[in-house]
C-alpha positions, 0 to 999 in steps of 0.5 A: 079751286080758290080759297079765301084766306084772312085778308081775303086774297084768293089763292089758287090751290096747287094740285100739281106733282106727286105725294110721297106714298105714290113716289114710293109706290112708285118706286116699289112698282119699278124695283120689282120690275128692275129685279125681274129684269135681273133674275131674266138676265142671270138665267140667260147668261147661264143657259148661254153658257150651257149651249156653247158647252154643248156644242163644243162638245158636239164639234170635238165628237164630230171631229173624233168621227171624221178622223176615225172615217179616214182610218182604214177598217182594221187600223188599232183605234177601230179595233173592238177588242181594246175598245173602249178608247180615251182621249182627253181633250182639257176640259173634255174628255172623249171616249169612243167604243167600236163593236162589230156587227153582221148588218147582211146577217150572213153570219160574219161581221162585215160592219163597226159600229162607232158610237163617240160620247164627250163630256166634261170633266169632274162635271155633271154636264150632259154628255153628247153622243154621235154613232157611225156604222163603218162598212167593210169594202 
């Protein structure tokens, strides 16, 4: 559109560019966006740090299993009498408890059970727990 000003030039009416209050919206619009971004981000890095926690936890108790798969039946670590067993690993703690069982129910133990939990220390992380029946031969 023109106008007409006093010495009857006509200007053209600039319309181009943006007024303060929608740069301000704007803006507003972006920072709520940017913030989303940012909690999504913490939240990320903490849930990540939990599952490498966990399966940190969940290797140490698989290899606890396998070192007790290598010991004969009547060896010390896999007696149920001085069971429950200890063994810190900084900042785990692994803990395993071996009981005996009659799996052909013919009345005398032929069977351990071994059942290994690791958890973290002075912490409130879930605990991992693996279980292993160990045959007599």
């Amino acid at each position: 559109m023109f106008r007409v000003q006093k010495h009857k030039q006509k200007i053209k009416k600039n319309d181009e560019g943006f007024t303060l209050i929608e740069v301000l919206i704007g803006m507003a619009i972006f920072t709520v966006g940017i913030l989303a971004v940012a909690t999504l981000q913490a939240s990320s890095t903490k849930s990540n740090a939990s599952a490498r926690r966990i399966t940190e936890a969940t290797a140490l108790a698989e290899s606890k299993i396998e070192d007790l798969m290598l010991l004969p039946y009547d060896h010390a670590d896999l007696n149920p009498l001085d069971s429950p067993y200890e063994e810190i690993i900084e900042p785990y703690t692994i803990n395993w408890d071996v009981t005996e069982i009659d799996l052909d129910a013919n009345g005398t133990s032929d069977s351990k059970i071994v059942n290994v939990a690791v958890g973290r220390i002075a912490t409130d992380d879930r605990e991992v727990s693996v279980q292993y029946i160990i045959p007599e031969y």
